[in-house]
N, C-alpha and C positions, 0 to 999 in steps of 0.2 A: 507314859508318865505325865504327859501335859495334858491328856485327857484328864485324865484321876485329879489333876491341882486344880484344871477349870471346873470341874463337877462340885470338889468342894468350896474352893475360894471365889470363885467367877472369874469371867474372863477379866473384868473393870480391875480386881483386886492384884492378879496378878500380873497386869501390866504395869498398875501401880509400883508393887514389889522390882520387877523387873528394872523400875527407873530409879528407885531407891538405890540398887546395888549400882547399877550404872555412873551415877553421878560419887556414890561412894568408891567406886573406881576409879575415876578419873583425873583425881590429884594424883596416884601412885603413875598413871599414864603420860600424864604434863611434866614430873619429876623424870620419868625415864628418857623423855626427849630430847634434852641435852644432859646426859651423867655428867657428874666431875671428872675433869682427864688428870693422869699420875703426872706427877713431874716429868719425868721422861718423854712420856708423850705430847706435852704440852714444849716443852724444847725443841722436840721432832716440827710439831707445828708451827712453831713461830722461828725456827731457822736457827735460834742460837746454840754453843756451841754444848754438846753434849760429853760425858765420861765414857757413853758408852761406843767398842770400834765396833767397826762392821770388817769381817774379811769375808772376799770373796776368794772361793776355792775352783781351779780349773780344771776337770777331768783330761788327762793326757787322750785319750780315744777319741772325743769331741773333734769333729772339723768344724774350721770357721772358717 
C-alpha cells in the first residue's frame, strides 16, 4: 500500500500528509494525558473522607 501512495503522491507529499495527521492528533494526545478524575476518585486521592465502604471478606480455608 505505501508503494502505490509513493508512486502516486511522492514520497515529499506523503510525509507532508503524514505530519499533517500527526500534529492533527496531538491535542486529542495532550487532553488524554491527564483525563478529568470522578469525584470519588479524586476523594480516593486527596484523602478526604468518602460515602463509599470498602469490606473486606475472609475465606475460612485461608491460613495466615
Amino acid at each position: 500500500m505505501s508503494g502505490t501512495l509513493v508512486r502516486n503522491i511522492t514520497f515529499k507529499w506523503m510525509l507532508f500528509g503524514i505530519a499533517i495527521l500527526n500534529f492533527l492528533y496531538a491535542p486529542l494526545l495532550f487532553m488524554l494525558r491527564a483525563p478529568p478524575t470522578k469525584e470519588e476518585q479524586r476523594n480516593l486521592i486527596l484523602g478526604d473522607k468518602s460515602s463509599v465502604r470498602y469490606v473486606n471478606y475472609k475465606n475460612d480455608d485461608e491460613e495466615e
